[in-house]
N, C-alpha and C positions, 0 to 999 in steps of 0.2 A: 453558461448552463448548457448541459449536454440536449441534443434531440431527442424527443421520445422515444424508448426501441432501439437507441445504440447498443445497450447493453444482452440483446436478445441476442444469438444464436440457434439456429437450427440444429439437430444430433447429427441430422442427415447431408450429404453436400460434398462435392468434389473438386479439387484444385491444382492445375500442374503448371509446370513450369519450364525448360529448357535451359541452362546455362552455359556460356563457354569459359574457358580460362586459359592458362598457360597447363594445367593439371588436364585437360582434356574435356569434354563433352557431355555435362551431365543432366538427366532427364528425370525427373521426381513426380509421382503424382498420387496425389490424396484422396481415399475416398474413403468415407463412413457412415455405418448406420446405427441403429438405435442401438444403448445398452446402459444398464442403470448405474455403472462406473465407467473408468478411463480403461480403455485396454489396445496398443499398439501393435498392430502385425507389421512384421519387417518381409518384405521382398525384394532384398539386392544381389546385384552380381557378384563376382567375386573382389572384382576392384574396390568394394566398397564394404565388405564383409566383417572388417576391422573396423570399419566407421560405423556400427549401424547403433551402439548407443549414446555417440554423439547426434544420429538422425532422431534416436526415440527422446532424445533430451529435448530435441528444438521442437518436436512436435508437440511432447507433452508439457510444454511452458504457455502451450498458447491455446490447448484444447482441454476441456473440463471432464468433459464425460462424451461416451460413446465408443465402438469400435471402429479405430482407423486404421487402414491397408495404406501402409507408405509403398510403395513400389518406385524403386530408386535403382538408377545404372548408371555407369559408370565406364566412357571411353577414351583410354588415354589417345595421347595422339601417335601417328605411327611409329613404332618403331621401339616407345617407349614401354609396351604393354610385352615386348618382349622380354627373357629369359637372361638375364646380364652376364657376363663372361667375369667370373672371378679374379683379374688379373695377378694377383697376389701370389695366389694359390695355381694357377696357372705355370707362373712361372718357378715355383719350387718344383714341377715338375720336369718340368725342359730341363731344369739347371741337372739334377738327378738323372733323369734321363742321359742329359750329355755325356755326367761321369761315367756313366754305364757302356755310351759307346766308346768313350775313352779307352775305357780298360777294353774293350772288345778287341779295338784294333791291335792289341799287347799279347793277344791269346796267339798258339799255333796255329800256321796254314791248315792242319789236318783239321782242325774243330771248326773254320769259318772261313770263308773263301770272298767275304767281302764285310765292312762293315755295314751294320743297321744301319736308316736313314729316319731321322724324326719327322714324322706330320704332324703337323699341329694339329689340324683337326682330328686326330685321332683324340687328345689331349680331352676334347668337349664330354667323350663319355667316362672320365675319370672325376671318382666320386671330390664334391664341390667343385667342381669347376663352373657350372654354371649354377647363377644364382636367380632364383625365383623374385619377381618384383615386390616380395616381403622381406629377404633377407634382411635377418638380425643388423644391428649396424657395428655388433662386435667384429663380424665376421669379412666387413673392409675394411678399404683403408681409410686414412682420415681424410682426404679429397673426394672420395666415393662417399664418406660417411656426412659431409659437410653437402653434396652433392641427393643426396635424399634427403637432409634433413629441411633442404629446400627447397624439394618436389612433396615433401609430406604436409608442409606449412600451406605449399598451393593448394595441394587436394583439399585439403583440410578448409579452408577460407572457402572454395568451390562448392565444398557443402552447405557451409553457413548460409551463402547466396542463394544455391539453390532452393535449400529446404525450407530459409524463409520466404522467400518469394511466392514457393509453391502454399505453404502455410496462410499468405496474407490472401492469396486467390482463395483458396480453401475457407477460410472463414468471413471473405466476403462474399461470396454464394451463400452462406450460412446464413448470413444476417440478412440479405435480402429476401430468404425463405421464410427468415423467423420476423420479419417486417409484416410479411403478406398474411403470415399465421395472425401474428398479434392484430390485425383488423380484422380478423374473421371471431377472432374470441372477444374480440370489444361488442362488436355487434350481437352476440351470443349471450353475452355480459348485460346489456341494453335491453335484451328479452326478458331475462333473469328479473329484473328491475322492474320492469313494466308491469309483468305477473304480479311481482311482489307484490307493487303497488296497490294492485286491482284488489288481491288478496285481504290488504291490510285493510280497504272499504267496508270488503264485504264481513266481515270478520264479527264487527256488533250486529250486525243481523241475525246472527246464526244463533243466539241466544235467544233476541226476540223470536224469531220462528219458532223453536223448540217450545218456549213460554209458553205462546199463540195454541201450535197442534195439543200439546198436554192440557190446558184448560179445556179444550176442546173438548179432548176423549174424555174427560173428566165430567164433565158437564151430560153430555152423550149418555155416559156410562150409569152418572147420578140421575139422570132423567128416568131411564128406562128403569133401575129400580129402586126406586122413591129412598133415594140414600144421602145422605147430610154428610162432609167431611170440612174437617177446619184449613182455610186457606192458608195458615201457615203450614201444611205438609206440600201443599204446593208448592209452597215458597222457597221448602227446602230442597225439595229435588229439583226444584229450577236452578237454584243457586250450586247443587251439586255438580250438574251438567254445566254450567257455565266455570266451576273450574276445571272439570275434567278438560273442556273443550277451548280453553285461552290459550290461544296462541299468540298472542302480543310479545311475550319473551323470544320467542320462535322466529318470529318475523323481523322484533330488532337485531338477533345473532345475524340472521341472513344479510342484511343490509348492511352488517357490519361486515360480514366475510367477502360481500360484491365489493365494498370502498377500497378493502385490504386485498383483493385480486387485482383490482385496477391499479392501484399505489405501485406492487409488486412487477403489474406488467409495464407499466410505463416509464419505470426507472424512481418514480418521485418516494418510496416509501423511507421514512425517514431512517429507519435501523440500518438500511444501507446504503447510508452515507452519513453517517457518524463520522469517518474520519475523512477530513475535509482535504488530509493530504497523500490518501493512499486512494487512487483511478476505480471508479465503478466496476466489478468482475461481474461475471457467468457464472459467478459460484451460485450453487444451487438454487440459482431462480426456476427452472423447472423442477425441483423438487417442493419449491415452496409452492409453487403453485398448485400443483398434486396434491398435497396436502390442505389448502385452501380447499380445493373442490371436492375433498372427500370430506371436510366440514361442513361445506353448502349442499351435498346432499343429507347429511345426517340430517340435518334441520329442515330440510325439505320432505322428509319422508314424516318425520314426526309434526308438524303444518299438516302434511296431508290423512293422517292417522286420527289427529286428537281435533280437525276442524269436525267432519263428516257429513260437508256440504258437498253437493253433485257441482257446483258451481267452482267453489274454490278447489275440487278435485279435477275439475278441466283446467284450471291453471297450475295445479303442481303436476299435470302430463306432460304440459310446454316445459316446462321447469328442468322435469327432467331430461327431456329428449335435447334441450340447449347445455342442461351443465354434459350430458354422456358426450354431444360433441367436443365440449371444452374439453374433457379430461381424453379426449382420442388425441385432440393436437398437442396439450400441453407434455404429454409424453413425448411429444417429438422436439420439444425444447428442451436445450441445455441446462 
């Protein structure tokens, strides 16, 4: 059976990483904050520009909601991050070239007095000759082409490591954020409860008093001027205000929505985990939770509306001032 709270994540929280490889030196790091979907910012160099929705793949397999800033680079190692010399196409120029000087030295003395000499590097600023460390892989040869297709497998593998590594740091700050939340919203939870409880005491009283003060004035009122009224009209505005005024449905909903936050935050609630062979997720447990506390205030505002006692209105204060903290944190869950 899993720990309580494995399944929490915080929105918020940061993670990096470094890796090295035969692909060169790469650095990853995660950070995000609140947002009521999933949305990824890419920040790579150029080295990795072609990779970056294989970076937003690995990150968004493991992240549910929130905005996360991948900032990811990418260093070959020396030499390799260089400009590659086409040698293919290179040498169709020489060869060309040659015949050119060839035929030179066959022209008259009067037109040339010596023949041309080839530099190869002049060769470098002839269009393809150098190739960009993306070249197409039509565009070599098949030793060259066999030859990247084996520095693209390394980079390629270099980011998996990286980005899940940085990933795993990344959502274990998460969890330990959203550990420390989930005992602050239990204890807030425990309040909720306590009120309740006190609540649900005072609750028959609130009729007898009302009962109590109206015979009262009535009494009072028939005294002063010598007036006779049948105690069933009593009876019935008593009984009237006693259903205006029942909050017992009210106060079961609430105790019901406190068991069903608790179930939800601890993992234990049984609709999620119905299937006994697919791993507990992050899927919308802070939205579920959001949801829960925008029910435990409905029910609390209507408790405090239809009791109209100064008593039980000092405990739906507390009530509310613990569920407003709950719903500031649970927004910062995933």
């Amino acid at each position: 059976m899993s720990q309580p709270y494995s399944h929490l994540r915080s929105m918020t929280g940061q993670g990096s990483c470094e890796v090295r490889g035969d692909a060169g030196v790469l650095v990853v790091e995660l950070r995000a904050v609140n947002h009521r979907g999933l949305k990824v910012v890419m920040r790579t160099n150029e080295a990795l520009s072609a990779h970056e929705s294989l970076i937003q793949k690995l990150v968004s397999g493991s992240v549910e909601r929130g905005t996360v800033t991948v900032h990811a680079s990418l260093k070959p190692p020396a030499g390799l991050d260089l400009p590659q010399i086409n040698q293919a196409i290179a040498l169709a120029y020489a060869t060309q070239l040659g015949e050119v000087a060839h035929q030179y030295v066959d022209l008259p003395v009067s037109r040339a007095t010596a023949p041309p000499q080839l530099e190869l590097t002049n060769l470098l600023n002839l269009p393809g000759v150098m190739n960009s460390t993306e070249t197409a892989s039509g565009d070599l040869s098949p030793a060259e082409q066999e030859q990247q297709a084996a520095a693209e497998k390394a980079k390629e593998q270099l980011i998996r490591d990286g980005v899940t590594e940085a990933v795993a740091r990344f959502n274990e700050m998460r969890h330990h954020e959203a550990v420390s939340m989930a005992s602050v919203l239990m204890a807030d939870l425990d309040t909720v409860a306590k009120r309740c409880a006190a609540i649900e005491v005072l609750a028959p009283t609130v009729v007898a008093r009302y009962r109590d003060r109206l015979l009262d004035r009535i009494e009072k009122t028939l005294a002063e001027h010598s007036i006779e009224t049948d105690k069933v009209d009593v009876i019935r505005e008593v009984q009237l205000f006693a259903d205006r005024s029942d909050i017992s449905e009210e106060i079961t909903r609430l105790g019901s929505h406190l068991e069903l936050f608790k179930s939800v935050l601890d993992g234990s609630h049984t609709s999620d985990r119905e299937n006994s062979d697919k791993a507990f997720t992050t899927e919308a447990v802070g939205r579920k939770l959001d949801f829960i506390i925008q029910e435990m205030f409905r029910e609390t505002n209507t408790i405090g509306s239809k009791a109209g006692n100064a008593e039980i209105a000092e405990h739906i204060v507390e009530i509310k001032c613990a569920i407003e903290r709950m719903r500031e944190l649970v927004q910062n869950l995933e």
